[in-house]
C-alpha positions as a Markdown table, in Angstrom:
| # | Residue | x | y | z |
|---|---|---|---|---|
| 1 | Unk | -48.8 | -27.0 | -42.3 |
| 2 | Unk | -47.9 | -23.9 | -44.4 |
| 3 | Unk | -44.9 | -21.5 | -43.7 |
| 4 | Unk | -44.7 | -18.3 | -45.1 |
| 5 | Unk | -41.1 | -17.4 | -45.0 |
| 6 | Unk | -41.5 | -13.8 | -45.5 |
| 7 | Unk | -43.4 | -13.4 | -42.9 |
| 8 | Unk | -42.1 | -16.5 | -41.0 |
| 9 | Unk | -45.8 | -17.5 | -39.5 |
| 10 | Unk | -46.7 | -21.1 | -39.8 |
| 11 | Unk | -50.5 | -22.7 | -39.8 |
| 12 | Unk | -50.9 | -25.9 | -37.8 |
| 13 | Unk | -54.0 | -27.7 | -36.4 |
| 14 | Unk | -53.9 | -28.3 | -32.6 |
| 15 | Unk | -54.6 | -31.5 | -30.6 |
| 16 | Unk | -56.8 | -31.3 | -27.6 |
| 17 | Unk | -53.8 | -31.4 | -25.4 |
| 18 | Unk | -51.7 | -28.7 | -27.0 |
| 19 | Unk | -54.9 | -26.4 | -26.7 |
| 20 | Unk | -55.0 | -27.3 | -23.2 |
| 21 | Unk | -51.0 | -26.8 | -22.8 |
| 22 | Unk | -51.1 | -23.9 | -24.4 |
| 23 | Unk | -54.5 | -22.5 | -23.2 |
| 24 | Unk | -53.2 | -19.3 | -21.2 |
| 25 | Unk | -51.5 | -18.3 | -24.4 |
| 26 | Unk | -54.6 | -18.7 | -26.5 |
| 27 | Unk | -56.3 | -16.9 | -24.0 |
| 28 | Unk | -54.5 | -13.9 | -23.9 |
| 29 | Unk | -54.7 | -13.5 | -27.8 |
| 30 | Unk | -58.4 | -14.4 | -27.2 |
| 31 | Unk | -58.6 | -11.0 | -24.9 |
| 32 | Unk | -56.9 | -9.2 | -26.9 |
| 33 | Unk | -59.3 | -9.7 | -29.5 |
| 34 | Unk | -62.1 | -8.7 | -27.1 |
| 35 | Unk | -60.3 | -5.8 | -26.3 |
| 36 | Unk | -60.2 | -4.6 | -29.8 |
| 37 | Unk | -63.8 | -5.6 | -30.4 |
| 38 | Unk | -63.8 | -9.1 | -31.7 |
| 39 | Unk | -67.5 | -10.4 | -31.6 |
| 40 | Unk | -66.7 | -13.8 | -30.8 |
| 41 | Unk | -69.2 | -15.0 | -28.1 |
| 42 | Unk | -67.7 | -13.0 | -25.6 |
| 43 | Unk | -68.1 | -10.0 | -23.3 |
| 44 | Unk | -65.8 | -7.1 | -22.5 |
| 45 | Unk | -64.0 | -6.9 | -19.9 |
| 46 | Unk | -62.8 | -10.7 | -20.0 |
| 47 | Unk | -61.3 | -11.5 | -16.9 |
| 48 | Unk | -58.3 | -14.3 | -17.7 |
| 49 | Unk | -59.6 | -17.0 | -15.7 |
| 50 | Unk | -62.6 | -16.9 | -17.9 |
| 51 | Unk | -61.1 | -16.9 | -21.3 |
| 52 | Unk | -58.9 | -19.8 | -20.0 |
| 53 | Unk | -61.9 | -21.9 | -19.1 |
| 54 | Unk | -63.5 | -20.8 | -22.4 |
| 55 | Unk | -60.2 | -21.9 | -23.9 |
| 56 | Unk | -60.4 | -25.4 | -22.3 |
| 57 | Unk | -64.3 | -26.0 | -23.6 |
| 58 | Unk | -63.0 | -25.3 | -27.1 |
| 59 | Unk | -60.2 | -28.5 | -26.1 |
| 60 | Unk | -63.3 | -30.4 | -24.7 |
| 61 | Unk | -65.6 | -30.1 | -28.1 |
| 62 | Unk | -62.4 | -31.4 | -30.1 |
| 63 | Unk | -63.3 | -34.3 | -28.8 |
| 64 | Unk | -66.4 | -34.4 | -31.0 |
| 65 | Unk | -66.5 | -32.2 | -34.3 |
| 66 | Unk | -64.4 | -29.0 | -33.5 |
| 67 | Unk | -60.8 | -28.7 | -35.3 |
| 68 | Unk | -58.5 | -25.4 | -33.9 |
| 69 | Unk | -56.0 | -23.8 | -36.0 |
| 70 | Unk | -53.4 | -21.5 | -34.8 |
| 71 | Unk | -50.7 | -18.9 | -36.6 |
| 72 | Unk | -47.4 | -18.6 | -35.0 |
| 73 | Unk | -44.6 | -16.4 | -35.7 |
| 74 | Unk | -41.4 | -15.8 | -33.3 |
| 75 | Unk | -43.3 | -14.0 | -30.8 |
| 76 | Unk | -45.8 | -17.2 | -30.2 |
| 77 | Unk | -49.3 | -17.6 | -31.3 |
| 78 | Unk | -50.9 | -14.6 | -33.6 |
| 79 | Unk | -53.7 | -16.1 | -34.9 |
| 80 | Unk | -56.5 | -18.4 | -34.3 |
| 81 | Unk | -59.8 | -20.0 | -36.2 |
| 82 | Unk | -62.2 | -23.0 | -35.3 |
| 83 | Unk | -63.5 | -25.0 | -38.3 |
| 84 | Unk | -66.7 | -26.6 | -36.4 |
| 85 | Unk | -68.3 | -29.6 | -38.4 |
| 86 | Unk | -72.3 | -29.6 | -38.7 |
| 87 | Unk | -73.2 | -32.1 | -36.0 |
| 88 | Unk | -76.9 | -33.3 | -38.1 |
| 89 | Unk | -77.1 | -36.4 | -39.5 |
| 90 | Unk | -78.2 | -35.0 | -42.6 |
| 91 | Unk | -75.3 | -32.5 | -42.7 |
| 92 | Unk | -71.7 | -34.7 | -42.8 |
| 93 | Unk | -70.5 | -32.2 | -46.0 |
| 94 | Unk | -70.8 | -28.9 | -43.6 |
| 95 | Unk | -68.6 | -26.8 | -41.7 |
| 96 | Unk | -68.7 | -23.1 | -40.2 |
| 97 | Unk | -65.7 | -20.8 | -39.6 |
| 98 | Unk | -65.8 | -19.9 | -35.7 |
| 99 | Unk | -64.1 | -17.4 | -33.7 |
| 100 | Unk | -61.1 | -16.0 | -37.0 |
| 101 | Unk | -58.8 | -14.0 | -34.8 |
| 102 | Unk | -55.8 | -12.0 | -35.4 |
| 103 | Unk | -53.6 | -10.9 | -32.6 |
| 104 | Unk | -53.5 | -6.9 | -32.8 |
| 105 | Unk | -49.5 | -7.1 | -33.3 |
| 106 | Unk | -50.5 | -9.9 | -36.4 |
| 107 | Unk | -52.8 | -7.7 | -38.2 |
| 108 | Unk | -52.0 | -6.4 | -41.6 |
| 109 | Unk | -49.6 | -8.9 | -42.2 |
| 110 | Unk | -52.2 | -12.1 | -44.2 |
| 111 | Unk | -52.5 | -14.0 | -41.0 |
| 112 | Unk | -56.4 | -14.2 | -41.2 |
| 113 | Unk | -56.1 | -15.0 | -45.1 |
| 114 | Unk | -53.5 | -18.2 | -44.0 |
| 115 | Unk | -55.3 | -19.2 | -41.3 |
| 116 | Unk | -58.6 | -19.9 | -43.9 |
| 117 | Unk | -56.4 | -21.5 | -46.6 |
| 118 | Unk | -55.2 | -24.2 | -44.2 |
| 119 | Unk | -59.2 | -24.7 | -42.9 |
| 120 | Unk | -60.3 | -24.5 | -46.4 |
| 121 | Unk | -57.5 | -27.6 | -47.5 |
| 122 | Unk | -58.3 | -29.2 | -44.3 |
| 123 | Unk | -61.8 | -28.7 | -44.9 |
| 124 | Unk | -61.8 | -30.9 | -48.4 |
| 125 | Unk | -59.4 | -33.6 | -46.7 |
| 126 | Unk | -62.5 | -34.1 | -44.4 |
| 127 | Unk | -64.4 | -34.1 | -46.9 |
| 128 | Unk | -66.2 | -30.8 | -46.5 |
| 129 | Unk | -67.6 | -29.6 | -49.2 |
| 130 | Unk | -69.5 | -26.4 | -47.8 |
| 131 | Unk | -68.5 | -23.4 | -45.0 |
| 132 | Unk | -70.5 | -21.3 | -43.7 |
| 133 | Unk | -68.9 | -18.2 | -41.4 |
| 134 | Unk | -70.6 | -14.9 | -40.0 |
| 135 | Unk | -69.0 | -11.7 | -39.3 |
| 136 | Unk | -70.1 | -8.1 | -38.3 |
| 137 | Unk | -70.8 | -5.7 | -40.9 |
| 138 | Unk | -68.0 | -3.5 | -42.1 |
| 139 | Unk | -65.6 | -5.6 | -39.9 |
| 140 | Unk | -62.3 | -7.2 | -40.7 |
| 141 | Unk | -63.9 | -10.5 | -40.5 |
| 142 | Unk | -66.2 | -9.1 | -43.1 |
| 143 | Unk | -63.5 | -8.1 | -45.4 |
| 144 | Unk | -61.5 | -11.3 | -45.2 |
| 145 | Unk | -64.2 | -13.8 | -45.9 |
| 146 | Unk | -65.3 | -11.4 | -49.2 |
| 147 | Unk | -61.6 | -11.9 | -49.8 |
| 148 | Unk | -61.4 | -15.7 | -49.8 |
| 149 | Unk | -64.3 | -16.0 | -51.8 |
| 150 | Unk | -67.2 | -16.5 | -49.6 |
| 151 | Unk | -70.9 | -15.3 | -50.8 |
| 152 | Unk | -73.0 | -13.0 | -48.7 |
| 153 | Unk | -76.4 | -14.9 | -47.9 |
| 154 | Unk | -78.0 | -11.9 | -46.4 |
| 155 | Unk | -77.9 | -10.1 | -42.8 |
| 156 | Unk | -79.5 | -11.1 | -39.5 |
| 157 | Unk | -80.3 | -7.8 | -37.5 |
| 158 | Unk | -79.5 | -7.8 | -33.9 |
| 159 | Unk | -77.6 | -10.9 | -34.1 |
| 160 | Unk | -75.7 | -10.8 | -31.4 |
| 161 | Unk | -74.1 | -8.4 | -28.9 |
| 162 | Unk | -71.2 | -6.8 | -29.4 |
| 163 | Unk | -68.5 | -7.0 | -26.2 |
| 164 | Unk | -69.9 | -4.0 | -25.1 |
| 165 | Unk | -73.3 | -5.0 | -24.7 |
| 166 | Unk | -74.7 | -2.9 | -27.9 |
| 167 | Unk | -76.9 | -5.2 | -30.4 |
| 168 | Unk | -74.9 | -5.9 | -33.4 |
| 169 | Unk | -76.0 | -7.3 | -37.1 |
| 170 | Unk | -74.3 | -10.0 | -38.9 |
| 171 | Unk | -73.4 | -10.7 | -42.4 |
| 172 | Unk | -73.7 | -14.5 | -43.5 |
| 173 | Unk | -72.0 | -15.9 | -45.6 |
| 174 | Unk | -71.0 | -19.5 | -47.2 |
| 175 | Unk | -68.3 | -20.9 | -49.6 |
| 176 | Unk | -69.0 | -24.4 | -51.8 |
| 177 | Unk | -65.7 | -26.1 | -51.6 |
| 178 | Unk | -65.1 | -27.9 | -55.0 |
């Protein structure tokens, strides 16, 4: 766990059971990020009872190879990120970055940026030697992973959809852990 004292937010990794203790707090961050147009598998509007259940099959698949991080500060949790391990036989050394997000009232302040240096340090405990993430173009998520030091691989148009409905690109990108 890191602690940044100026900004008094601390990193931790969850257990299944605090993600299911906590899951209407993680779901309200996770609508606020669909409110602000987070492109994170979801669909505007999000009704509650749907980002809890989403919340709760993040807990289930931490059962197998998913790992959730959170950011606190006073006000409760601020930020959140999955580190998902490669589930392939032939792929133990890889992990991808899923769903970064940054509460609206976190924003501005590093979250996002401590949030991927306790994945990346997790990451090489594990024994991860390669993350892959994707983000939207232009995008916050964008800017932070060019930040940390991950490489562009190249764009997918039409990726996904945004929470809108409208077809969005994404930027790939990957980061050798040595």
């Amino acid at each position: 766990m890191t602690v940044d004292v100026a900004r008094q937010v601390s990193i931790r990794r969850l257990t299944p059971e605090e993600v299911r203790n906590r899951a209407h707090e993680l779901a309200d961050m996770l609508i606020d990020a669909v409110d602000a147009g987070a492109q994170v598998s979801l669909m505007r509007p999000l009704a509650p009872l749907s980002a809890v259940r989403f919340v709760l099959d993040v807990a289930d698949a931490m059962k197998r190879s998913t790992h959730l991080f959170i950011a606190e500060d006073a006000e409760g949790i601020v930020g959140a990120a999955q580190l998902v391990r490669a589930s392939a036989a032939n792929q133990p050394h890889r992990a991808s970055v899923d769903r970064l997000l940054v509460h609206r009232r976190g924003r501005g302040r590093g979250v996002g940026q401590e949030l991927m240096q306790e994945l990346e340090t997790s990451a090489r405990v594990m024994g991860i030697t390669l993350l892959t993430a994707d983000a939207a173009p232009g995008g916050p998520g964008e800017r932070l992973y060019r930040r940390v030091g991950f490489l562009e691989a190249g764009t997918i148009p039409g990726y996904a959809l945004d929470p809108d409905g409208a077809p969005t690109d994404a930027v790939i990108y990957y980061k050798p852990l040595h």
